[in-house]
Structures are given as C-alpha cells and as structure tokens.
C-alpha positions as CSV (number, residue, x, y, z in Angstrom):
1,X,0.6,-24.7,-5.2
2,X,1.0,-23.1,-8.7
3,X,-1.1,-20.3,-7.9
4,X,0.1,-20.2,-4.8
5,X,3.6,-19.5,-6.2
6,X,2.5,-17.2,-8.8
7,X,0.9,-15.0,-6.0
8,X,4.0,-14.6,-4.2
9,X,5.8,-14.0,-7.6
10,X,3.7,-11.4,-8.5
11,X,4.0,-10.2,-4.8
12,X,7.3,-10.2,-4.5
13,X,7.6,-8.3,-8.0
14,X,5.3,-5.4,-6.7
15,X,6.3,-5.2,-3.2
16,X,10.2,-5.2,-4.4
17,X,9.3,-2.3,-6.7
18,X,9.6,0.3,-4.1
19,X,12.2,-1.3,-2.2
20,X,9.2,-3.7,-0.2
21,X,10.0,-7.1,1.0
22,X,6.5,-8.0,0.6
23,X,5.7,-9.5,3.8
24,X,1.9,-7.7,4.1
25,X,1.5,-9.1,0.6
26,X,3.1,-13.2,1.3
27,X,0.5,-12.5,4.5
28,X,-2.3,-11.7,2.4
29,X,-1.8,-14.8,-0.3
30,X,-1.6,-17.2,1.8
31,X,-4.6,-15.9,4.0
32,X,-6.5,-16.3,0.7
33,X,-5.7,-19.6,0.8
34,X,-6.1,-22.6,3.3
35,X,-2.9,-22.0,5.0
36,X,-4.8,-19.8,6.4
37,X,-6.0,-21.8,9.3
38,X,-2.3,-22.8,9.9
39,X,-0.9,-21.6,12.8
40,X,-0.3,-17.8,14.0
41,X,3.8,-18.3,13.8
42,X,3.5,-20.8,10.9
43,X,2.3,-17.1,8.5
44,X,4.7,-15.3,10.4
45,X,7.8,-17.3,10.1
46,X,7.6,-17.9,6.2
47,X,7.0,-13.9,6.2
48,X,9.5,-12.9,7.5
49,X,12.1,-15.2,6.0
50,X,10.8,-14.3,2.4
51,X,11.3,-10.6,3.1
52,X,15.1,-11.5,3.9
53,X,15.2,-12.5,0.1
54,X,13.2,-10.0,-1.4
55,X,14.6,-6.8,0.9
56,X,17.9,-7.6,0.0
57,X,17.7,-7.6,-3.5
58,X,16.0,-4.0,-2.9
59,X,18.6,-2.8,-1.1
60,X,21.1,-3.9,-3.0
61,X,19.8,-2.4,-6.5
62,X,18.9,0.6,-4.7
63,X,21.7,1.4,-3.1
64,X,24.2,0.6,-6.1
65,X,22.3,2.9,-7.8
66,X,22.8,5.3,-4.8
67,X,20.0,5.5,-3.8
68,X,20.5,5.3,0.5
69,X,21.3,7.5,2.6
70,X,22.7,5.9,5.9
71,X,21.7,9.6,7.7
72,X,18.3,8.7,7.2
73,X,17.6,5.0,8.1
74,X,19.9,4.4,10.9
75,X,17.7,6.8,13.1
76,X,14.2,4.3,12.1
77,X,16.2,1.2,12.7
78,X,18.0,1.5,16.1
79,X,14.8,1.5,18.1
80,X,12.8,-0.9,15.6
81,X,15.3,-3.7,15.6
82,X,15.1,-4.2,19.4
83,X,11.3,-3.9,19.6
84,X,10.7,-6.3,16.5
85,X,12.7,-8.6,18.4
86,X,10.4,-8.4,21.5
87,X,7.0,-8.4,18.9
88,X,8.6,-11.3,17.5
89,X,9.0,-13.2,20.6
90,X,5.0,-12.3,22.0
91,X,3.0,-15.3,21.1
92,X,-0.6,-13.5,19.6
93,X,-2.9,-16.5,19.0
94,X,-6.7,-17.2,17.6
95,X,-9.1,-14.3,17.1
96,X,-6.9,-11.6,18.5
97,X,-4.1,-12.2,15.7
98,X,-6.8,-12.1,13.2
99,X,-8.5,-8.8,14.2
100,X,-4.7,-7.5,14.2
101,X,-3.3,-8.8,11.4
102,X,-6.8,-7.8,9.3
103,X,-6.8,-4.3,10.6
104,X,-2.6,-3.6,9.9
105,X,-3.4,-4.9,6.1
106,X,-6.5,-2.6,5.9
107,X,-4.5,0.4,7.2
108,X,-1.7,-0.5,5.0
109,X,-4.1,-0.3,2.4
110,X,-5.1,3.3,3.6
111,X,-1.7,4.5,4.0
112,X,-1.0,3.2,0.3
113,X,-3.8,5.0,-0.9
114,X,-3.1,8.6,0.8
115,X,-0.9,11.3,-0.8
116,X,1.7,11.2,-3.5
117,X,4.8,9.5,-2.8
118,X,6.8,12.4,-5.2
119,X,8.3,15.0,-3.2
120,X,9.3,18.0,-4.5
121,X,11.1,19.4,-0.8
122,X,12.5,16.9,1.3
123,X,13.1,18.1,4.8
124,X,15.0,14.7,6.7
125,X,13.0,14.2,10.1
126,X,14.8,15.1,13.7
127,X,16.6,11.9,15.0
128,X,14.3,11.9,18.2
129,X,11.2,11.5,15.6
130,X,12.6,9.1,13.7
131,X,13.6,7.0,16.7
132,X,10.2,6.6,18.1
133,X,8.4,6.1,14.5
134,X,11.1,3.3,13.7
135,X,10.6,1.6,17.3
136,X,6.8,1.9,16.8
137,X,6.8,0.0,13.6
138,X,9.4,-2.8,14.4
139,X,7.0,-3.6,17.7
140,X,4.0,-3.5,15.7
141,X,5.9,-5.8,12.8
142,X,7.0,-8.3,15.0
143,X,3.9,-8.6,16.4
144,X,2.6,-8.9,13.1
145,X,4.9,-10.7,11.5
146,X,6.1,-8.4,8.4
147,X,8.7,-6.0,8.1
148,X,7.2,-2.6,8.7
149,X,8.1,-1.4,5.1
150,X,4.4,-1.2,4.4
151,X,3.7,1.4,7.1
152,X,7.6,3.2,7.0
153,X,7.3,4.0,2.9
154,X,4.2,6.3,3.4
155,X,5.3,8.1,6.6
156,X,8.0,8.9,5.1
157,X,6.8,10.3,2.1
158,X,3.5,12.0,3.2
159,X,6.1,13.6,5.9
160,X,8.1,14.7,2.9
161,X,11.4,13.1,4.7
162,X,12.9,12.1,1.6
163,X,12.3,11.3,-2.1
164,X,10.4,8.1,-3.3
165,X,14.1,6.4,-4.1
166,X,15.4,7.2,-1.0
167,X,12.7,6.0,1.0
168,X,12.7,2.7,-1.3
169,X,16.3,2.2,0.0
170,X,15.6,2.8,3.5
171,X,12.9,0.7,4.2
172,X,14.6,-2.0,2.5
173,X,17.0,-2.0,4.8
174,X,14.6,-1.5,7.5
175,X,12.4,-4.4,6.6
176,X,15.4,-6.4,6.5
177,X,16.6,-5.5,9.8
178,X,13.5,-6.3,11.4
179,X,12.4,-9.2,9.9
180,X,15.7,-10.7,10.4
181,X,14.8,-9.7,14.5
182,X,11.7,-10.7,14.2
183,X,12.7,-14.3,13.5
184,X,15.4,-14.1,16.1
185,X,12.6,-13.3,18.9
186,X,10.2,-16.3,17.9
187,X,13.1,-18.5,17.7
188,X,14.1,-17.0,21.1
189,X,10.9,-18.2,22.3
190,X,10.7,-21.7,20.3
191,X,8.1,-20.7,18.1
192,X,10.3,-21.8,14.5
193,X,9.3,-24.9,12.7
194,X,10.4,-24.2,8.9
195,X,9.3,-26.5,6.6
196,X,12.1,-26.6,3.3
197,X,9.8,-28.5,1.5
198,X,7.6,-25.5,1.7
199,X,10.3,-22.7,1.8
200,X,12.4,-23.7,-1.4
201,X,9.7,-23.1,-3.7
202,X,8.0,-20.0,-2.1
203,X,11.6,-18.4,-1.9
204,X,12.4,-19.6,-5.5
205,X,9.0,-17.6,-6.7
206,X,10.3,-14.1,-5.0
207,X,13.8,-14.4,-5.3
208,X,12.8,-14.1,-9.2
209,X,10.0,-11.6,-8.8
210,X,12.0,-9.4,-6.5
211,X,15.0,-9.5,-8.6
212,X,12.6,-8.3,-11.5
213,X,10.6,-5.8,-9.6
214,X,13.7,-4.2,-7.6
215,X,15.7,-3.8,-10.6
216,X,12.7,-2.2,-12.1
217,X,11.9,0.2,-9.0
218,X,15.0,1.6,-8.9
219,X,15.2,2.8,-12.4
220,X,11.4,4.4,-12.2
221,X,9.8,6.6,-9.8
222,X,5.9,6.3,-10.5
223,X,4.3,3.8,-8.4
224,X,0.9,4.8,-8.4
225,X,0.1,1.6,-10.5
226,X,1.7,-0.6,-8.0
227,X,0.0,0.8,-5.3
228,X,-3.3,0.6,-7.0
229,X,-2.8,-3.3,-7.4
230,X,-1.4,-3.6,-3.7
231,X,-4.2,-2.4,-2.1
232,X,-6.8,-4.9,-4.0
233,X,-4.6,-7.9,-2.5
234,X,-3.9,-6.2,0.6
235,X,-7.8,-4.9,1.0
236,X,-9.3,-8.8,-0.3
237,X,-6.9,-10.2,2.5
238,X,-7.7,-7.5,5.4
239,X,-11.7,-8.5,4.6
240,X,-10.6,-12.4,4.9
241,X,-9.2,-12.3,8.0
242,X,-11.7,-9.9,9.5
243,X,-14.6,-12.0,8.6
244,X,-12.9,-15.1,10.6
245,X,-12.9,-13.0,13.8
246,X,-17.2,-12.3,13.7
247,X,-17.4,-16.2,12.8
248,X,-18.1,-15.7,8.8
C-alpha cells in the first residue's frame, strides 16, 4: 500500500504540473499492481474521483495566477461534458477494456512525446473545432475512465491554440468537468461502489502531490522533464494491459 501511495503521489505531483488530474497516470499505477484484475468500473471510479482533487487544485493555482481564459475552454467543454456522461454510463468489460485502456495510455504516451509544448504564435481554434475535439475526448474519457487532459494538453499545443499555461488551465478545468460526468453516468447506470477505506488514503497521497506539483507548474513553463517521466509510467502500463489481452 506504501508504494502504492507513493505512486499516486508522485503521480499526482507530475500530472498536476501542467494542470493534469492524473487520471492516465492513477490508471497506470494501479494496473502495475494487482488491482489490476479488479473490476473495469472499480479503476475507473477511483480515477476519476482523484482527478476531482488533483484538477482542482490546478485550476485553482492556475487560474489565480491568471492563467485561464474562459474563451478558450468553454468551446472543448460543452460537447465533452455530455458525451463523458454517456462514455461514463457504457459498461466496457474483459479483454475489450484492456485493448482500449492499453492503447489510449500508449497514444498518450505518443502525444506526450510529439512537438514542443512552447508556443511562440498562438492562434485560438474556431468554436466549431473546438466543439467536436472537446466532445471527442470527453466520449473517449468516459469510456476510459480519465479525464481527457492527457489527450486535450497536446492538441492544443501542437495546434498552437494557446500557450503551455493556458492550456494547463484549460484542461484543468476540462478534466474536471468530465470526470465529474463521467462519475455521474456510471452512477446513472449503478456501476459506483466506493470503498473510503481505500479512497481516504489514495486521495490523501494526491491532494499533497497535486498541491505540490500545481503550485510548481504554474510558476514554470518547461515540462519536457515531466513528460519524459510520464511516458515511462504511462508506456510500462500501456505494455501491462496489452499483454493481458494476447493471454501473457
């Protein structure tokens, strides 16, 4: 459970950073460990109610050090919010939530790796764009079970949308939005069986590695060290959960 809880620290401190909730990363610790035979919604649920914690510290240090822009995010988050809700509610089971989840932390891990995340011209995308990007995500998060920051943050940037602060801020929000609709759909559906036992100490470890990281992120703006180390946690958990769907 220690290392466990150190994992998600370090997670939440990373993720947090540039205004992650971490969900991909929570997904990827505990698919390293033997929670990993738990139960599709059992990963998804605990997910997506640490991202509540870590997102909204984020946001909050981000956007006090004003750092949002509402122009930008509302756009993403009016479709995603809806269709997180309806990925949330979808019950993906066995082998086919494997091959998902493994191949969403592998392409995180791409996305991570591609480009620079400093933008020298930011052109803001048209509304229309952002719209179907956002509801794209937040189907594919709830289906998931994270928050979408993971694949927002490098559109965003690689589209040159926005700088590396205010994309920070926006998919905090974002991630927050959805995950809180994401749990709304499962519980729509029955799916939620929290454990506090389990939930106090997991959200004790990120509330104090997000408040760490976020406070950090928003003062810096080179993350290419962070996103070095994500994608050896993200890449080690893709492989994991890709090897359980060939039987290995």
């Amino acid at each position: 459970m220690w290392l466990i809880l150190a994992g998600l620290f370090v997670v939440a401190a990373l993720y947090s950073s540039v205004g992650h909730g971490g969900g991909s990363g929570y997904l990827a610790i505990l698919s390293l460990t033997s929670y990993a035979t738990a139960e599709t919604i059992w990963l998804k649920q605990y997910a997506w109610s640490l991202n509540l914690i870590v997102a909204a510290l984020a946001f909050w240090h981000y956007h006090r050090q004003g750092h949002h822009d509402w122009g930008l995010t509302l756009p993403f988050v009016v479709a995603s919010v809806p269709l997180a809700a309806v990925g949330g509610y979808m019950s993906v089971e066995g082998s086919v939530y494997d091959l998902l989840l493994g191949l969403a932390l592998l392409i995180a891990a791409w996305r991570l790796s591609a480009g620079k995340w400093d933008v020298e011209e930011v052109r803001p995308p048209e509304p229309t764009k952002a719209v179907l990007v956002g509801g794209g995500i937040g189907l594919a998060s709830g289906v998931v079970g994270i928050g979408g920051g993971i694949f927002l943050s490098p559109v965003i940037m690689l589209s040159g949308w926005a700088s590396a602060k205010q994309t920070a801020a926006t998919a905090a929000l974002f991630i927050w939005m959805n995950s809180l609709a994401g749990l709304l759909g499962a519980g729509a559906s029955g799916q939620i069986g929290l454990d506090l036992g389990l939930l106090a100490p997991f959200g004790a470890a990120v509330l104090l590695g997000g408040g760490i990281g976020s406070r950090y992120g928003s003062a810096v703006s080179s993350q290419n060290g962070v996103k070095g180390l994500l994608m050896i946690v993200i890449c080690a958990a893709a492989i994991r959960r890709l090897l359980t769907v060939v039987g290995l």
